[in-house]
N, C-alpha and C positions, 0 to 999 in steps of 0.2 A: 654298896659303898656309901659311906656317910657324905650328904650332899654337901655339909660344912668346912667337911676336911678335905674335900677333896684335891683341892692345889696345895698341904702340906708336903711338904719333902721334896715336891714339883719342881725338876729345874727346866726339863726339855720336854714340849708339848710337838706331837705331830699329828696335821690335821689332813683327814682323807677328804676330799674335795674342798680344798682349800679355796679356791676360785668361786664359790658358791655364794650368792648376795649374803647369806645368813652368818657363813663362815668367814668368807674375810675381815668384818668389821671385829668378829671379836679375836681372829692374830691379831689384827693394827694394836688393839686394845692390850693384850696378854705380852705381844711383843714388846709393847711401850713399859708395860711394868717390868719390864728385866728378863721376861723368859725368854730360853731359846726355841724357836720356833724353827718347823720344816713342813713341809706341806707334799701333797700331788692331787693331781685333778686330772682329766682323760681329754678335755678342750683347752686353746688359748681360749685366753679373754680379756677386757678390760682389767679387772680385777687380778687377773695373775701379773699382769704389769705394773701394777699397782704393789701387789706383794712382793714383785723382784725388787723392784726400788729402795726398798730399805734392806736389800743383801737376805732376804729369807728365802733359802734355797726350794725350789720346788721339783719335782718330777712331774714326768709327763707319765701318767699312767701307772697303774696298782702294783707293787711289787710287794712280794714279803720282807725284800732287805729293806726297803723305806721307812719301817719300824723299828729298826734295830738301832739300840742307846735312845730311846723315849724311854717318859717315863709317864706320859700317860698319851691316849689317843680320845681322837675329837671326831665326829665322824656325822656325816649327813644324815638325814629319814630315808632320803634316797640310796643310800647305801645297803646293801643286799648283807646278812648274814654270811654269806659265802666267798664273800668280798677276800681276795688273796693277804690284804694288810689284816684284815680284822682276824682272817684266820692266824696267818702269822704273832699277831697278838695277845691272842688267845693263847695261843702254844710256848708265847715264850713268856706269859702270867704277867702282858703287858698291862693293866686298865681300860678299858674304850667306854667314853662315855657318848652319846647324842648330843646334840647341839644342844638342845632346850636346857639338857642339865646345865652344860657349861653356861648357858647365856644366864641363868637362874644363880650360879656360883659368882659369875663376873659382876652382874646387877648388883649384889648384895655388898661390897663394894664401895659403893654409893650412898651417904648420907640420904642424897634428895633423889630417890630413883620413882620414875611418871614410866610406866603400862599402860600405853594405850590403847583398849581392847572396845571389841564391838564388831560386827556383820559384815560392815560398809564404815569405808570412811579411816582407817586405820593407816596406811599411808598418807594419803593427804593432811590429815592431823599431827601425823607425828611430824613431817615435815617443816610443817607450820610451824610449829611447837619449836623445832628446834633454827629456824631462821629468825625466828620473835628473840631466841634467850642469847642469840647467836649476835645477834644486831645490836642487842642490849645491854652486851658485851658479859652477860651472867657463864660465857667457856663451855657451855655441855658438851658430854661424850654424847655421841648421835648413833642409835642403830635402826637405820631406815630399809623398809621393806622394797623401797625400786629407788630411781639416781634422784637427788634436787639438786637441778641444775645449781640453783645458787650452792652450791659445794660443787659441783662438778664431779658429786660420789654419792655413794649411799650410807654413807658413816661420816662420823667426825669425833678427834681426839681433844679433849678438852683438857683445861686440868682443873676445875670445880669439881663440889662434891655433887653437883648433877648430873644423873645419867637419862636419855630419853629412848626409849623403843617401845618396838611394836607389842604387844600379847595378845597372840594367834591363840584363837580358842582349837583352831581344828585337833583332833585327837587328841586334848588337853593341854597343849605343848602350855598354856602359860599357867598350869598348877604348879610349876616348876618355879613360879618368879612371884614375890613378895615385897610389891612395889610400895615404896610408901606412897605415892598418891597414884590412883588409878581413877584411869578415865572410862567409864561404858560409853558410849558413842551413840549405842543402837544395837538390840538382839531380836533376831530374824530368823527362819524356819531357813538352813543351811545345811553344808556336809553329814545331810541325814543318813546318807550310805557308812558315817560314823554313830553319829546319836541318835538315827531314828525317828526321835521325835521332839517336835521342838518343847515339850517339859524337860526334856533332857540336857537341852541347849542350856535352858534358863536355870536348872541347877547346877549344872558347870560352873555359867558366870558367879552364880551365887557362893560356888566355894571359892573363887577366885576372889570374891568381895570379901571375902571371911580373911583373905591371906593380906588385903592390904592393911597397911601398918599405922597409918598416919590420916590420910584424906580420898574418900570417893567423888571425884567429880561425874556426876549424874545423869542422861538426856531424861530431864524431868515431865515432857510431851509423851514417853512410849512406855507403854502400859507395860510391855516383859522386862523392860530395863525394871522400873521400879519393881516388879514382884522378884528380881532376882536379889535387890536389895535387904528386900521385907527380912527384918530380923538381926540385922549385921550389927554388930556394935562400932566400928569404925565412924567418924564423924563424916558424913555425906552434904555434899551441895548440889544443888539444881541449877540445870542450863535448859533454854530450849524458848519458844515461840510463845506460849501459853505465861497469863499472867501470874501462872502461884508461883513459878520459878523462881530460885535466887536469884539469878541471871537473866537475863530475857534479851534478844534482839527485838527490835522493830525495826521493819524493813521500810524503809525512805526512798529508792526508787525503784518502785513498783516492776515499772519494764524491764530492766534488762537486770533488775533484783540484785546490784553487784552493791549497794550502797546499806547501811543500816548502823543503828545506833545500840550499844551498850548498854542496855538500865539493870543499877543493881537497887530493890527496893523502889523508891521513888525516882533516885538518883543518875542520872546520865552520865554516863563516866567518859564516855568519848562517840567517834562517830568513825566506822569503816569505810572505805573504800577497795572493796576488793576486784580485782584483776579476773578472778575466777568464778564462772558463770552458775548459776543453780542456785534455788534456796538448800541444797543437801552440805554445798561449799559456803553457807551461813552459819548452818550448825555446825561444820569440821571447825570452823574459824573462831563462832564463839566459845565451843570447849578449850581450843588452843590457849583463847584471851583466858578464862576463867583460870587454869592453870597458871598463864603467867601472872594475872595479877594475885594470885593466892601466894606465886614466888616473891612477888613486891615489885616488879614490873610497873614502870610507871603506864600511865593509861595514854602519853604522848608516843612512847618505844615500843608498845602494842598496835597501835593507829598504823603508825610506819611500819612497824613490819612487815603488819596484815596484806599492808598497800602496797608493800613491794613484792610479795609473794605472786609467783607467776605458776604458780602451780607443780608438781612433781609429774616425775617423767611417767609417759603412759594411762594420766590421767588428764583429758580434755587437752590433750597434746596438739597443738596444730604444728602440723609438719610444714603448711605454707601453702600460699596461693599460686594459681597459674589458670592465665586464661578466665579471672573472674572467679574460679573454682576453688575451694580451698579443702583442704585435708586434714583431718584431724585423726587423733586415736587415743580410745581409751580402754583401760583393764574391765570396764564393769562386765560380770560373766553372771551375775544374780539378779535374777526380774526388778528386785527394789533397785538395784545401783542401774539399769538401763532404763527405768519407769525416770528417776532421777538426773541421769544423762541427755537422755533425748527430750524429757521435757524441757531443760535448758537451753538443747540444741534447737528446739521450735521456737522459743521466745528471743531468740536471739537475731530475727529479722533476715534467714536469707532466705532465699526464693523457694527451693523446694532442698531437703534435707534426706538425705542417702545414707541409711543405716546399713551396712555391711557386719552381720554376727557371727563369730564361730564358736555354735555351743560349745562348753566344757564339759565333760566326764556326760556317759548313758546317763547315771544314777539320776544327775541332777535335773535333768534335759528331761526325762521320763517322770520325774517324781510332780517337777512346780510344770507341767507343760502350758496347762493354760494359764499359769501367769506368768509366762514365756511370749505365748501368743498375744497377751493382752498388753504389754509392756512394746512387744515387735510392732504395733500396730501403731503404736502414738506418731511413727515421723513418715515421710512422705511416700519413699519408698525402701523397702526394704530386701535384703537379700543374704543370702545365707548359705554356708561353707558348710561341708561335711562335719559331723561332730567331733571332738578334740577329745580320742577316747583316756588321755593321761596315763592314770595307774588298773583302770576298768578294762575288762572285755564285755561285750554288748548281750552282756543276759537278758538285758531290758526289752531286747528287739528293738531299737527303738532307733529312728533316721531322722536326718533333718527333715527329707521332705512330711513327714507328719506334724513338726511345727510349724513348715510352709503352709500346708491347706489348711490350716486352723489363722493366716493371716491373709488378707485382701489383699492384691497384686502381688504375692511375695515370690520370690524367683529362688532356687537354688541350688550351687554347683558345684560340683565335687574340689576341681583345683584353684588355686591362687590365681592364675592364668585366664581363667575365663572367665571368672568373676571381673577383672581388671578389663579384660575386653569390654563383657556386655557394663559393666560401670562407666568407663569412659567415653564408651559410642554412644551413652544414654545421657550424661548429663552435660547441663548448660551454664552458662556462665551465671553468675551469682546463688549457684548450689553450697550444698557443702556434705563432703562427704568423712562420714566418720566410721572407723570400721571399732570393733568393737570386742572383747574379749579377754578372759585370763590367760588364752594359752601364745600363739606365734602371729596373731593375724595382723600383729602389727608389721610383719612384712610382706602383708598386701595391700598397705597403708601405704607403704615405701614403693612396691611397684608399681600401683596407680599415681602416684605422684610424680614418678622418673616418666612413665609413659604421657602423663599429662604437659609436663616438662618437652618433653620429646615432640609431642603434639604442637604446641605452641610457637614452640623455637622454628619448625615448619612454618 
């Protein structure tokens, strides 16, 4: 199907896992321009509440008649072939397209549409991005890959001709989207169980640079970023630490790194104050600036934004203190976003620092192992949960405890349960414990914190 035309003649869209972070923002979107929408999903959720709310009827679970009068279907990666709608669909010469296509259809849409793509750092950025343009009162539609608090969601309906989201490089999902300004972030040796190897990464992004239309904004500091550029005719800018950049921060308080200044050329264009701990949360913050002030973003409604950014959900999350103790959780599941994390987590002054990780997929966990182990090793103590096999079965042979003896003191436990035990009978007041991963282990985050809670009130 031609990816152009695809919503010609389109009056009624139904979406198979409508409840999905990916999927709901773009109903809210499609539903806002007139279509009629219907959806089903197999779990409640926040997001199906959020969908009933404006009257778009859902089902709970796959059915072949939930198809019937579309006139086209939208459907998750997680969504199996076999799937009773998609067959229904099929059989009654419905359309079904992937999300990526849809999101790729809806983007284009969009006069001013920012791809923010890269390794690491692709939610926090896009966030940013859209509480800066949000604050600034510039309307963007928002499609954000987890919740900003400051929305209270993961999307947002605008009515500007700016659109902001993520582009996931995994399986190419964003060769699909033809952003006029796109962001690289950072490209990193990743979902190799996809590309294999990272020359394949970097000409990915490379055809993705080829597809933006208007402006590349650049991290002019990392060497794959730039060779994935090498050649593009699109007009590129530099961000990043290093003085050839167009952009540069310089970082002004050293310790706890949360403050720095904007130069562009000679010129100081203003001064940060970010909320959010890391030099990695320096660079998410300056690409966000360089976008906005490329939109004409005054460099006072950047300052504040910045400064009022508390960060997106599941990124350096503190869940809250008890007992001295404090709780945090963050998604990083890749050696560079945990090398990133927990360094920020050591310079941030508490007494001893509690890594709790649960690798994601064999592939990954098998392929970077010692830069798993050497990333595991930066905070005080660490500990570690069964592998999180996702879409993989364990061809790798591969166990946590083999990242464990390649780390110093490192302990690790099959359930959520015991980890929360030996965590809590071990640590002391002025600790801080952060668990850490892309897959659930954020509700071990949540039970060490009710039992710490539980603990105290004792």
């Amino acid at each position: 199907m031609d990816k152009q035309n695809l919503l010609d003649g389109v009056k009624t869209i139904h979406f198979i896992g409508i409840g999905g972070s990916g999927m709901c923002p773009l109903a809210e979107i499609l539903f806002n321009e007139g279509y009629k929408i219907t959806g089903s999903d197999m779990a409640e959720s926040d997001t199906l509440e959020r969908i009933r709310s404006y009257g778009i009827p859902v089902t709970m679970g796959h059915y072949p008649e939930n198809v019937e009068g579309a006139d086209l279907i939208v459907y998750t990666a997680a969504v199996k072939l076999d799937n009773p709608e998609l067959v229904a669909a099929k059989h009654l010469g419905i359309p079904a397209v992937e999300r990526c296509i849809m999101l790729g259809e809806v983007t284009r849409k969009y006069n001013r549409s920012i791809g923010v793509s890269g390794t690491h750092g692709k939610t926090t950025t896009t966030s940013m991005l859209t509480q800066l343009l949000t604050m600034a009162d510039y309307d963007p539609t928002a499609i954000i890959g987890g919740k900003l608090p400051f929305l209270g969601s993961n999307s947002r309906i605008g009515k500007s001709d700016i659109i902001v989201c993520e582009a996931c490089e995994y399986v190419d999902t964003f060769l699909h989207l033809n952003p006029a300004i796109s962001i690289i972030l950072n490209i990193d040796a990743d979902h190799l169980d996809y590309f294999g190897t990272l020359d394949r990464i970097i000409e990915s992004f490379h055809k993705f640079a080829q597809q933006t239309t208007s402006l590349l904004i650049v991290n002019g500091d990392d060497a794959n970023t730039l060779k994935a550029v090498e050649g593009v005719e699109c007009r590129a800018i530099t961000f990043g630490f290093g003085e050839k950049n167009d952009y540069r921060a310089v970082i002004t308080n050293e310790g706890v790194m949360d403050e720095f200044d904007i130069i562009k050329g000679n010129i100081k264009l203003t001064t940060v104050k970010l909320k959010v701990p890391g030099k990695h949360n320096v660079m998410n913050a300056l690409a966000a600036a360089v976008a906005c002030f490329e939109l004409g973003v005054s460099a006072r409604d950047i300052a504040n934004g910045l400064g009022e950014f508390t960060g997106a959900h599941r990124r350096f999350e503190i869940l809250g203190t008890e007992g001295g103790i404090t709780v945090a959780d963050d998604f990083a599941h890749h050696p560079t976003e945990l090398r990133a994390t927990l360094t920020a987590a050591m310079e941030m002054g508490y007494k001893n620092v509690w890594a709790v990780f649960q690798p994601h997929t064999y592939s990954r966990t098998a392929m970077l192992l010692d830069d798993f182990a050497d990333a595991l090793s930066i905070p005080d103590h660490t500990v570690l949960s069964e592998i999180l096999a996702v879409r993989e079965t364990n061809t790798y042979n591969i166990y946590s405890k083999d990242l464990a003896e390649k780390i110093k003191g490192c302990v690790w436990f099959e359930t959520f349960e015991e980890i929360t035990d030996f965590v809590v009978n071990s640590v002391k007041p002025g600790d801080l414990i952060i668990t850490l991963g892309g897959g659930n282990v954020y509700m071990c985050a949540n039970m060490i914190y009710d039992r710490l809670k539980q603990k105290y009130a004792e």
